[in-house]
C-alpha positions in Angstrom: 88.3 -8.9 58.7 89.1 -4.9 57.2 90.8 -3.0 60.3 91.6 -0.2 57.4 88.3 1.5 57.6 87.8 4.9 56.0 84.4 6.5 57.7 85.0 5.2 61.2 88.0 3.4 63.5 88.4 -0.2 63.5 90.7 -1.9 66.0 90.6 -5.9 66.0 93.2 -7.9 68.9 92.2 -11.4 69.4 89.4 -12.0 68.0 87.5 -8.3 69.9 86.4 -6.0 67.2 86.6 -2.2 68.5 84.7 0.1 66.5 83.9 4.0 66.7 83.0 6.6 64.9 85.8 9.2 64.7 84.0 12.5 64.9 84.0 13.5 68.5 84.2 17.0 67.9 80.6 16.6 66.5 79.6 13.9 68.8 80.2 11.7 66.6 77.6 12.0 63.8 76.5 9.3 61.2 76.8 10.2 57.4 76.0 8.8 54.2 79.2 7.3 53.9 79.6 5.7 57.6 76.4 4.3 57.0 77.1 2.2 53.9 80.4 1.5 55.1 79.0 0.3 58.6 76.5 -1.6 56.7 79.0 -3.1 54.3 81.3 -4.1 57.3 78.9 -5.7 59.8 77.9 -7.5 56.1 81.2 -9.3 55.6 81.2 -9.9 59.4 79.0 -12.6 58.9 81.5 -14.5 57.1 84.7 -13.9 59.0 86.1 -16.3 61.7 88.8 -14.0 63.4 86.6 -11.4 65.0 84.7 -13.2 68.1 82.7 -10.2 69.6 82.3 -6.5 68.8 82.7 -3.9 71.0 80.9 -0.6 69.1 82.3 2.3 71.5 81.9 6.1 73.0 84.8 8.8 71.3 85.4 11.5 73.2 82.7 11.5 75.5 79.3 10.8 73.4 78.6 7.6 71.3 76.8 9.3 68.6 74.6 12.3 67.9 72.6 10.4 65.0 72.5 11.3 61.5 74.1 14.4 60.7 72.4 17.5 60.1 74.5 19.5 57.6 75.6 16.2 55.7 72.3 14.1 55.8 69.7 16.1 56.9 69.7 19.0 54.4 70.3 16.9 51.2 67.7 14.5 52.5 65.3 18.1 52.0 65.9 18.2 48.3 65.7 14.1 47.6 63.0 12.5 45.3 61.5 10.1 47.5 63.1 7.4 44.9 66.3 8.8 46.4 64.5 8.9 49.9 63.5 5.0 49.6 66.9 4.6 48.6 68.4 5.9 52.1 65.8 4.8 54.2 66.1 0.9 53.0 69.7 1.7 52.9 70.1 2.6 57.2 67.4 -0.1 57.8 70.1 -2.1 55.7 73.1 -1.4 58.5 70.2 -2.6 61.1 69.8 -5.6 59.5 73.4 -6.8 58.9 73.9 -5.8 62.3 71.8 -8.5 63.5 72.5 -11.1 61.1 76.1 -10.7 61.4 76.6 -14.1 63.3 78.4 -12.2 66.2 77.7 -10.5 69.8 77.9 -6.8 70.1 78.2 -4.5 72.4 77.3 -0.8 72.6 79.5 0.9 75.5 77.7 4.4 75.2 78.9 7.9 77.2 77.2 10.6 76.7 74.9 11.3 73.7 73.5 8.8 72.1 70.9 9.6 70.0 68.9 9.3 66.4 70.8 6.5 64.7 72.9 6.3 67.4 70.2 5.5 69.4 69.2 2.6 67.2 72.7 1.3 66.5 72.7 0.6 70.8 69.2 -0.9 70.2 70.2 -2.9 67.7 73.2 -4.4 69.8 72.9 -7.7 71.7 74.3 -6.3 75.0 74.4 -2.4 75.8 76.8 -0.8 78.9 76.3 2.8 79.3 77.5 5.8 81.9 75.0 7.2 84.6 75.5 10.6 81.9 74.3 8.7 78.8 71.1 10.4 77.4 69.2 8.3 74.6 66.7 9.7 72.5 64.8 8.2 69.3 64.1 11.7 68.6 62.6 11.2 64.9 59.5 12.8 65.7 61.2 16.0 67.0 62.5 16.7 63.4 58.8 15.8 62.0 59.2 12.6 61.2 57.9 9.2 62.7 59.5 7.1 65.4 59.3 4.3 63.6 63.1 4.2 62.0 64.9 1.5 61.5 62.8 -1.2 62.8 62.9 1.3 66.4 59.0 0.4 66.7 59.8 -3.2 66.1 62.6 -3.7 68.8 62.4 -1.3 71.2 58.5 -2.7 72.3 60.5 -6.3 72.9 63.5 -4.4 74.9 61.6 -2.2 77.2 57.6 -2.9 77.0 55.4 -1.3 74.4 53.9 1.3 77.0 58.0 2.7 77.7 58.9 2.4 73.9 55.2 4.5 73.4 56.5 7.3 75.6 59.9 7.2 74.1 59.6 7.1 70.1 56.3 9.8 70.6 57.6 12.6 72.7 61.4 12.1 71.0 62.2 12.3 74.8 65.7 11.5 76.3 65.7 8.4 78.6 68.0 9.4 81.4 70.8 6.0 82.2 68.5 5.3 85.6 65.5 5.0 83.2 67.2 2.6 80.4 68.9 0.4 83.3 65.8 0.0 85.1 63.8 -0.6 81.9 65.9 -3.1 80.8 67.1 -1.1 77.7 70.7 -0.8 79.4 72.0 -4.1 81.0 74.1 -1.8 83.2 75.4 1.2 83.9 79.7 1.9 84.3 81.7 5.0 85.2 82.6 6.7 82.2 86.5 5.7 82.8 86.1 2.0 82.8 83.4 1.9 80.6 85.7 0.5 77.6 87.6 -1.8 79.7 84.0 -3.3 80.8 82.6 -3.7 77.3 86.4 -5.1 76.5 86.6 -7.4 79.4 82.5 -8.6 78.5 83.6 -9.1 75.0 86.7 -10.9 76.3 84.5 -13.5 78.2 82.2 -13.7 75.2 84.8 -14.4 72.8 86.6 -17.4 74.8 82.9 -19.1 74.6 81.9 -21.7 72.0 81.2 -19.1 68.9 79.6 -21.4 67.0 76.8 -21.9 69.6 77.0 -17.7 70.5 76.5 -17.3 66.4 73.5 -20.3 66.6 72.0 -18.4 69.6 72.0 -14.8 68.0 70.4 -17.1 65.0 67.6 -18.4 67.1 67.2 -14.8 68.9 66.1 -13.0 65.4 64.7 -15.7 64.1 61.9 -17.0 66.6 60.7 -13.2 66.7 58.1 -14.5 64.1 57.8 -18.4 65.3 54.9 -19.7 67.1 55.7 -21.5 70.2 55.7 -25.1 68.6 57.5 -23.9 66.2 60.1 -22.3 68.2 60.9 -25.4 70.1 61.4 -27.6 67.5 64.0 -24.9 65.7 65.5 -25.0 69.0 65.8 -28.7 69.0 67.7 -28.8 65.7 70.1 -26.1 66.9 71.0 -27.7 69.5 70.9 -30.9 67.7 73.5 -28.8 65.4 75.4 -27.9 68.2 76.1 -31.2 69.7 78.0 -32.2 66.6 80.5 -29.2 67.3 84.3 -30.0 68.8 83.1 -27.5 71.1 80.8 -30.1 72.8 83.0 -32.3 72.9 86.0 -30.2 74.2 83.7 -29.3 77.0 82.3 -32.7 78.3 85.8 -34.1 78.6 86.8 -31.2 80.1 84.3 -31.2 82.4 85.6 -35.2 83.3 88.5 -33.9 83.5 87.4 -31.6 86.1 89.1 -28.3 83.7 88.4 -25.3 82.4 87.3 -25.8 78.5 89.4 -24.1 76.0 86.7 -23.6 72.7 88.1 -23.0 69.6 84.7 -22.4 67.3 84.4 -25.5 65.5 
């Protein structure tokens, strides 16, 4: 997998993915360019068998301040909406690879994290944060609608439809208390171990069976739009799939053998 990213920092050491965007001086901002390239990157993800688990972390203090004004905002002003379409389907895009990338991530956000940045957490399978992390989906505060990126799609599922109303309609920031409590947050870590705690999550992710961590991320998306019936069954034939893995194996005569398995993702 590329380490040798040009629109944001990419460290990989075995099999953890560590990636940030490198503008803290701006808090981090999204732009055209860290977009696509974000998009392109979680893209070939899918494909890749060294990275295990993705950590997407805070820089200097703030995870990010969303899409940036002076670089996306104001040209965004003067688009066609062909151009418009084009950027819109293009950040719902980095969403969507982000979910089907076959691999667990997890958002370690300090301080702002907000606009896109606020989705890119969303969009994560496991989200740590500091008690000074403010969220926002703020898109109605810059007169748009709050339904960006799939925000009115996802955030109902992660923290109730009545919580997401208040959130993506007032463009309001959801203090840490708020988003551990509703369920958006999984938990909340002091600012100076909160890499080391996504790290060491990733860690314990990453020495699990990857093939059944890629096959349950699968199932997550997919039964979104399954009825129950349906749903069970899919889950029978990925299990099914699952029991002809090494994996499975590895772990059963482990388990006789009264060890510790060792999975190796096949």
């Amino acid at each position: 997998m590329r380490a040798d990213t040009t629109h944001f920092r990419c460290d990989i050491d075995d099999g953890i993915a560590t990636i940030r965007l490198d503008r803290p001086d701006r808090k981090n901002p999204l732009t055209f360019d860290s977009y696509a390239e974000l998009r392109d990157w979680f893209r070939e993800l899918h494909y890749d068998d060294e990275v295990k688990a993705v950590v997407f972390a805070s820089n200097g203090g703030n995870f990010s301040s969303g899409g940036d004004v002076h670089d996306i905002i104001g040209p965004l002003t003067k688009m066609t909406m062909k151009e418009l379409l084009r950027f819109t389907r293009m950040t719902g895009d980095l969403v969507k690879s982000m979910i089907n990338c076959g691999k667990p991530i997890i958002a370690a956000a300090d301080g702002v994290c907000v606009g896109a940045g606020a989705i890119i957490a969303m969009a994560s399978d496991l989200r740590l944060a500091t008690p000074e992390a403010k969220c926002a989906f703020l898109f109605t505060r810059v007169g748009l609608a709050g339904c960006d990126m799939g925000a009115c799609a996802m955030l109902p599922r992660i923290i109730g439809q009545g919580r997401a109303n208040d959130l993506l309609y007032t463009g309001r920031a959801m203090s840490a208390e708020e988003g551990e409590r509703w369920g958006f947050w999984n938990r909340l870590v002091a600012a100076e171990d909160l890499e080391a705690e996504a790290v060491k999550l990733a860690r314990r992710i990453a020495d699990g069976p990857n093939f059944g961590h890629m096959m349950t991320k699968t199932m997550l998306q997919q039964e979104w739009s399954m009825s129950l019936d349906q749903a069970i069954e899919a889950e029978a034939q990925a299990q099914a799939i699952c029991m002809q893995t090494q994996d499975f194996t590895r772990a059963y005569e482990a388990f006789v053998a009264k060890e510790t398995p060792v999975f190796e993702g096949d």
